[in-house]
Chimera marker file (.cmm) of the C-alpha trace (Angstrom):
<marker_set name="trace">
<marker id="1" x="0.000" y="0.000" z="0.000" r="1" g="1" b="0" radius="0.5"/>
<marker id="2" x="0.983" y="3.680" z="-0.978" r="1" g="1" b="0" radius="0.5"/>
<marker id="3" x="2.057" y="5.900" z="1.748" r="1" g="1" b="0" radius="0.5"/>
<marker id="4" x="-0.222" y="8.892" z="1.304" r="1" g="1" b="0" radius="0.5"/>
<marker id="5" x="0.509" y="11.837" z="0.923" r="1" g="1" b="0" radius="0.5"/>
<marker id="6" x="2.171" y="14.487" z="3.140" r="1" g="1" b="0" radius="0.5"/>
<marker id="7" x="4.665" y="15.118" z="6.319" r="1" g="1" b="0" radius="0.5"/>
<marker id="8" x="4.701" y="12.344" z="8.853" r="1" g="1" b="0" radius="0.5"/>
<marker id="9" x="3.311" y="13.847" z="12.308" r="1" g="1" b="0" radius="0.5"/>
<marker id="10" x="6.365" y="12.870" z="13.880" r="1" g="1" b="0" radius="0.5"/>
<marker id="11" x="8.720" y="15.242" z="12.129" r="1" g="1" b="0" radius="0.5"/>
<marker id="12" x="11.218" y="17.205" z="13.960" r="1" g="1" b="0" radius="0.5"/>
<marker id="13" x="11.243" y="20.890" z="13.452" r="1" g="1" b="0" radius="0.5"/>
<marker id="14" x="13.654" y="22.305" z="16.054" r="1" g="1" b="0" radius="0.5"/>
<marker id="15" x="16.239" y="23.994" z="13.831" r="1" g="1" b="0" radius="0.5"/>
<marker id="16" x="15.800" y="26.444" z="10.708" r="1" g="1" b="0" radius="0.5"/>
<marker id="17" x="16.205" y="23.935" z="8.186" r="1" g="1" b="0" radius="0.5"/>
<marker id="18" x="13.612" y="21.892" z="9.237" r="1" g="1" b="0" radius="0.5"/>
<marker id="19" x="10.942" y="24.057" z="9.924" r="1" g="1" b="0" radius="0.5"/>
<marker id="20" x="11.483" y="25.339" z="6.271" r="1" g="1" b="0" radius="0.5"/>
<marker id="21" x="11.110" y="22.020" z="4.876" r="1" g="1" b="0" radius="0.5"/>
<marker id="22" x="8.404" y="20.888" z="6.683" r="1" g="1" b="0" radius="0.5"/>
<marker id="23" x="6.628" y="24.267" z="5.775" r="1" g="1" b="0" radius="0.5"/>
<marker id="24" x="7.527" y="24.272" z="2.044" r="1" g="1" b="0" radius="0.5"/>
<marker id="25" x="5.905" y="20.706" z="1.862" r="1" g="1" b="0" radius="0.5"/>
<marker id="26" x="2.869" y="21.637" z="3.778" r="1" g="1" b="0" radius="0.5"/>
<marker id="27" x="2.340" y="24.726" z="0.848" r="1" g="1" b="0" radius="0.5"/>
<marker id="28" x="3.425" y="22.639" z="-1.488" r="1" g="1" b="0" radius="0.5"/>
<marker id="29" x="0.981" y="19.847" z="-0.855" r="1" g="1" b="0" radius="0.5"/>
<marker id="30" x="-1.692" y="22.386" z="0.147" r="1" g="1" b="0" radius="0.5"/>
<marker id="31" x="-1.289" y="23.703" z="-3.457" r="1" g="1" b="0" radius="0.5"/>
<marker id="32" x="-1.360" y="19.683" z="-5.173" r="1" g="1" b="0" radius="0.5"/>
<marker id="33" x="2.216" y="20.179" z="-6.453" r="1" g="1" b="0" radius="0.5"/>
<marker id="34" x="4.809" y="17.506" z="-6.732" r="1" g="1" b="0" radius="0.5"/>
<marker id="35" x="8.413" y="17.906" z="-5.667" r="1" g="1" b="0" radius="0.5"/>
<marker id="36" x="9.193" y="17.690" z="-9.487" r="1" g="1" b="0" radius="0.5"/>
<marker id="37" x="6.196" y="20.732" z="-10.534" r="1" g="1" b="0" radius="0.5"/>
<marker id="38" x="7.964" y="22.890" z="-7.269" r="1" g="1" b="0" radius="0.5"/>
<marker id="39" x="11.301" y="22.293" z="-9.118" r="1" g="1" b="0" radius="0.5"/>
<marker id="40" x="10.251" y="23.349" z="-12.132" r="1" g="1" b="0" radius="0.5"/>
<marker id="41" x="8.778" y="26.634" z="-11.074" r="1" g="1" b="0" radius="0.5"/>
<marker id="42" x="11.914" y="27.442" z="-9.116" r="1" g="1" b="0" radius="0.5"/>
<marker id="43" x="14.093" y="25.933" z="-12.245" r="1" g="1" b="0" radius="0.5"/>
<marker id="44" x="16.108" y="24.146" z="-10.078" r="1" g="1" b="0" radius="0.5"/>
<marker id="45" x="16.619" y="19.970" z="-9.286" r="1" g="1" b="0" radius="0.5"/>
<marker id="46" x="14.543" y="17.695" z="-7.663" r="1" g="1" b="0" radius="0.5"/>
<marker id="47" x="17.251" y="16.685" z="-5.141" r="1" g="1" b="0" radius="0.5"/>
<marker id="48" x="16.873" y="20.377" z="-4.578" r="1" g="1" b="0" radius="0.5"/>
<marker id="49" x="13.416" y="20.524" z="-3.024" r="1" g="1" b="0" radius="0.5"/>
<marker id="50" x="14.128" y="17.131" z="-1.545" r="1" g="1" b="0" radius="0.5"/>
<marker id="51" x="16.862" y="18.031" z="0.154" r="1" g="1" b="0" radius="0.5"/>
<marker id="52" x="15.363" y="21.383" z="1.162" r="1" g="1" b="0" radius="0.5"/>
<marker id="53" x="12.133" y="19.438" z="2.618" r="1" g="1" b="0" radius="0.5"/>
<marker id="54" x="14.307" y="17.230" z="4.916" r="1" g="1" b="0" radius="0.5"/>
<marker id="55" x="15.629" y="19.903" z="5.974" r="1" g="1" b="0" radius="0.5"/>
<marker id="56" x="19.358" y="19.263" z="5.000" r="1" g="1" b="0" radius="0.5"/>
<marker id="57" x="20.006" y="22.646" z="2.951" r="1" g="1" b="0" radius="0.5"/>
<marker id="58" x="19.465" y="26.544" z="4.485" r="1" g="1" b="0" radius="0.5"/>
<marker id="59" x="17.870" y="28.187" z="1.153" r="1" g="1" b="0" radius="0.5"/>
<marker id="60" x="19.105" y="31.899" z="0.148" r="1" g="1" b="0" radius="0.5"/>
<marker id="61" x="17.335" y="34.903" z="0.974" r="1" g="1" b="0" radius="0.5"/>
<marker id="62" x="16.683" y="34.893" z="-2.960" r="1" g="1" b="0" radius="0.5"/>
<marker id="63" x="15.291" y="31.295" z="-2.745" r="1" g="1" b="0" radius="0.5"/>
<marker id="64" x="13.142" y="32.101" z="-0.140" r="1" g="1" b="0" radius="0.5"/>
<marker id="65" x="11.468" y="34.842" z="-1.977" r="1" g="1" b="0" radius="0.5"/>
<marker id="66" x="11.203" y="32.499" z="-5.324" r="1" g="1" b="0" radius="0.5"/>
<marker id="67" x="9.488" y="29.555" z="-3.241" r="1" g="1" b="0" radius="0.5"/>
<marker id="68" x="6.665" y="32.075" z="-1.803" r="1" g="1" b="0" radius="0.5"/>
<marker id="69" x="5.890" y="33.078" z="-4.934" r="1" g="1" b="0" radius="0.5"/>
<marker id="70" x="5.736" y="29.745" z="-6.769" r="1" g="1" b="0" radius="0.5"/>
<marker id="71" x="3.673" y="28.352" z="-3.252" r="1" g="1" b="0" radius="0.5"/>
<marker id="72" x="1.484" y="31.581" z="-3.688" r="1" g="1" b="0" radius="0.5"/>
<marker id="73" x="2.450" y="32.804" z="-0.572" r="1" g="1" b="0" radius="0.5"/>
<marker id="74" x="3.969" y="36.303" z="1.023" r="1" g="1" b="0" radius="0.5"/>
<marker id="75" x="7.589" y="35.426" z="1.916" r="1" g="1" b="0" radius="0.5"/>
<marker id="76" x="6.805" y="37.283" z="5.625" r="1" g="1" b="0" radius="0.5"/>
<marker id="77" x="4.186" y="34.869" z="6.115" r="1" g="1" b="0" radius="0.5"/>
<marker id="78" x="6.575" y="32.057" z="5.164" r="1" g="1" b="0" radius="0.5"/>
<marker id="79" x="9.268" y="33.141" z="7.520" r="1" g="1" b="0" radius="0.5"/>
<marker id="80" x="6.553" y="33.636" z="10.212" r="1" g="1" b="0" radius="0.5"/>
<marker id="81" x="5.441" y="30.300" z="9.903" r="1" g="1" b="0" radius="0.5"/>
<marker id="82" x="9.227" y="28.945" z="9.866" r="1" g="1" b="0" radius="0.5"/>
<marker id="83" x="9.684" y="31.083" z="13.283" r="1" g="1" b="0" radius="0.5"/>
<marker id="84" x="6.289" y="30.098" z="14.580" r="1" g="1" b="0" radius="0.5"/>
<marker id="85" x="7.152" y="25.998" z="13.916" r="1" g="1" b="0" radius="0.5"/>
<marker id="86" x="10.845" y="26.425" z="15.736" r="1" g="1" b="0" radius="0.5"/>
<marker id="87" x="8.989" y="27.740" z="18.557" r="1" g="1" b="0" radius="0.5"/>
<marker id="88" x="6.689" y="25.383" z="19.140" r="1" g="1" b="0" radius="0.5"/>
<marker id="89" x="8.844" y="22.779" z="18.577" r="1" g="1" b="0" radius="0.5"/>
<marker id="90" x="11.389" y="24.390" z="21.038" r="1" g="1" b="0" radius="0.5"/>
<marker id="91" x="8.425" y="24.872" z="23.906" r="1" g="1" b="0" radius="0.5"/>
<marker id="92" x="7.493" y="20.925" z="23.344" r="1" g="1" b="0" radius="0.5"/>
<marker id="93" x="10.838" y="19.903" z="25.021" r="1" g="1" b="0" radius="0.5"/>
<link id1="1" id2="2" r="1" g="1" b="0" radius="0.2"/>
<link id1="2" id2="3" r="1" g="1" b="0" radius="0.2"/>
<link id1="3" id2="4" r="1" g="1" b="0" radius="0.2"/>
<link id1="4" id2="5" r="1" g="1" b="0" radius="0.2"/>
<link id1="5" id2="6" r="1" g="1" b="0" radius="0.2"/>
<link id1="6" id2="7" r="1" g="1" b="0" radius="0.2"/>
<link id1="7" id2="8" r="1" g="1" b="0" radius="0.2"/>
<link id1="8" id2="9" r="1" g="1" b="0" radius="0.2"/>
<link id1="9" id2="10" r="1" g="1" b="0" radius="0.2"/>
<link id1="10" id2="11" r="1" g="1" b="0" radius="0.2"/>
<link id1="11" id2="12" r="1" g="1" b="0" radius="0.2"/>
<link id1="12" id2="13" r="1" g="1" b="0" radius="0.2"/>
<link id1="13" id2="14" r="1" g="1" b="0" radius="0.2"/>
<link id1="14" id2="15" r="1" g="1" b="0" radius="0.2"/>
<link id1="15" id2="16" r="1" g="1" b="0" radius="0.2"/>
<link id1="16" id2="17" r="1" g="1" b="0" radius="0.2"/>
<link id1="17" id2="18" r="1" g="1" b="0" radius="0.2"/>
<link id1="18" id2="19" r="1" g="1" b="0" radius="0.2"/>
<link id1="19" id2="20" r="1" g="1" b="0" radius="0.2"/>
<link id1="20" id2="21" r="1" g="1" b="0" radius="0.2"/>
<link id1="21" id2="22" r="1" g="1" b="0" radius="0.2"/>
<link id1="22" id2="23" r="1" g="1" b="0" radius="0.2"/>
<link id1="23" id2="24" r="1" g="1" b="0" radius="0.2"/>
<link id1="24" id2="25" r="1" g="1" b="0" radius="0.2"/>
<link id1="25" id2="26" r="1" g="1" b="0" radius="0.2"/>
<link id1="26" id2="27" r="1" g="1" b="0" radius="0.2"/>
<link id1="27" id2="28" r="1" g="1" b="0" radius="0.2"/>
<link id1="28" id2="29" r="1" g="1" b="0" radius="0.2"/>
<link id1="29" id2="30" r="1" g="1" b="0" radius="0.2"/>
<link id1="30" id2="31" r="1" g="1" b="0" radius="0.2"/>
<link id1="31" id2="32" r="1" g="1" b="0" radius="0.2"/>
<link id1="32" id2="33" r="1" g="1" b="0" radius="0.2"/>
<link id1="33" id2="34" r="1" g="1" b="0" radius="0.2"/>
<link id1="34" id2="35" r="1" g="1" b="0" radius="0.2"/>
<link id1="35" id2="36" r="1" g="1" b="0" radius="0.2"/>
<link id1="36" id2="37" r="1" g="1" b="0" radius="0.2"/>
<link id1="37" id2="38" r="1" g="1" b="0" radius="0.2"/>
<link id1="38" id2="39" r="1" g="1" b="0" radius="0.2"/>
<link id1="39" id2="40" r="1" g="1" b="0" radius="0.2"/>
<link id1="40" id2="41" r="1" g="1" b="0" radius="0.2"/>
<link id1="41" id2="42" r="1" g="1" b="0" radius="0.2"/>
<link id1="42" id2="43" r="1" g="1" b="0" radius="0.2"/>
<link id1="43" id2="44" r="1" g="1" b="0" radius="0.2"/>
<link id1="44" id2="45" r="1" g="1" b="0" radius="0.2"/>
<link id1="45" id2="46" r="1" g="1" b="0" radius="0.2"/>
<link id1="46" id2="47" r="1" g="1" b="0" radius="0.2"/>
<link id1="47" id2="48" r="1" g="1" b="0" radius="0.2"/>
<link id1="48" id2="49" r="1" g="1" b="0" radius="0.2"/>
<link id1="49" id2="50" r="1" g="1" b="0" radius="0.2"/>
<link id1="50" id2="51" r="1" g="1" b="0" radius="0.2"/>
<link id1="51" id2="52" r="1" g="1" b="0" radius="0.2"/>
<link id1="52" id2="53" r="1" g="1" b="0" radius="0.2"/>
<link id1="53" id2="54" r="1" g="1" b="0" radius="0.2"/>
<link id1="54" id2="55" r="1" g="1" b="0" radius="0.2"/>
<link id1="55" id2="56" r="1" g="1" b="0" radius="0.2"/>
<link id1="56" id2="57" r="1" g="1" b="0" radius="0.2"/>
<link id1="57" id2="58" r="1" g="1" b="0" radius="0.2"/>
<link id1="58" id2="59" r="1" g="1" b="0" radius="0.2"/>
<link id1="59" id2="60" r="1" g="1" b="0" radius="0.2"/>
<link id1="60" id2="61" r="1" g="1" b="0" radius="0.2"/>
<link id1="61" id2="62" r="1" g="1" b="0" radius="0.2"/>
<link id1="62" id2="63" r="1" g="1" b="0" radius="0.2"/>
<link id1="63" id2="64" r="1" g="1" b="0" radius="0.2"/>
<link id1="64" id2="65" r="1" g="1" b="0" radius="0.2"/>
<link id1="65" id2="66" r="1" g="1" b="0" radius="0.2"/>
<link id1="66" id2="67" r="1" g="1" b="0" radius="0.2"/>
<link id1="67" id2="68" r="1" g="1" b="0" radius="0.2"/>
<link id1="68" id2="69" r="1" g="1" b="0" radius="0.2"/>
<link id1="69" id2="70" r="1" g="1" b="0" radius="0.2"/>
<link id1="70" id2="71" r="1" g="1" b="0" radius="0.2"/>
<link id1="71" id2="72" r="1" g="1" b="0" radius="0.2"/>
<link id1="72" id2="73" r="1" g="1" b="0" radius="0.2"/>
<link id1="73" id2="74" r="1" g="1" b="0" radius="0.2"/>
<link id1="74" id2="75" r="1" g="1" b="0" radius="0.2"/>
<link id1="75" id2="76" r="1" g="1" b="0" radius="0.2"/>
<link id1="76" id2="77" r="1" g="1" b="0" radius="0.2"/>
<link id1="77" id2="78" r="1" g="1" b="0" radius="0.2"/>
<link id1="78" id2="79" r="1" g="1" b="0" radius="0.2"/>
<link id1="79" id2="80" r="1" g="1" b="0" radius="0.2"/>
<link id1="80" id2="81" r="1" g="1" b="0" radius="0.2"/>
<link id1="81" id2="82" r="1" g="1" b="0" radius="0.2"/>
<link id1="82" id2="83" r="1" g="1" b="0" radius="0.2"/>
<link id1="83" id2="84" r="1" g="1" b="0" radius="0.2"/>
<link id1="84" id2="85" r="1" g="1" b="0" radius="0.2"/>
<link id1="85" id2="86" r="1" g="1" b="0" radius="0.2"/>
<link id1="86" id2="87" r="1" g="1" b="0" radius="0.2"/>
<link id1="87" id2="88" r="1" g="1" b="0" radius="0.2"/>
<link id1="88" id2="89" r="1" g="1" b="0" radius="0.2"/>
<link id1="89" id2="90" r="1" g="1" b="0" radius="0.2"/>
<link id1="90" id2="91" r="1" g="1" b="0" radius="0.2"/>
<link id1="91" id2="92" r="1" g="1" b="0" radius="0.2"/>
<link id1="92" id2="93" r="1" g="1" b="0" radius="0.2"/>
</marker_set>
């Protein structure tokens, strides 16, 4: 059976990096896109966005900004969330 789709519950979002891939999913799911559509619209790999949704690479100011756009978000609202997460996260321990 297919795993469905989305971010496993369990996730750990206690550093930069992974609050900004678990919140670049979430859009990105929200909006029905696949890592390979995301990668497209950014022009960039799909190891890219994979990487960037495990939370292994710290994206550019510039890259921020291109990835609220092609999620159809305001890039304050994105880094708000990405603060928000790390908070939480942080509190739970």
């Amino acid at each position: 059976m297919a795993r469905p789709i989305g971010m496993s519950p369990r996730r750990k979002t206690d550093t930069v990096e992974r609050a900004m891939g678990t919140i670049v999913a979430r859009h990105r799911v929200q909006n029905g896109f696949s890592q390979a559509v995301l990668a497209e619209k950014l022009c960039c790999d799909i190891s890219y966005i994979s990487q960037l949704e495990r939370g292994l690479i710290n994206p550019s100011l510039r890259r921020i900004l291109d990835l609220a756009s092609a999620l159809g978000v305001e890039a304050g609202r994105l880094v708000r969330e990405v603060d928000d997460t790390i908070r939480k996260s942080r509190s739970k321990r």
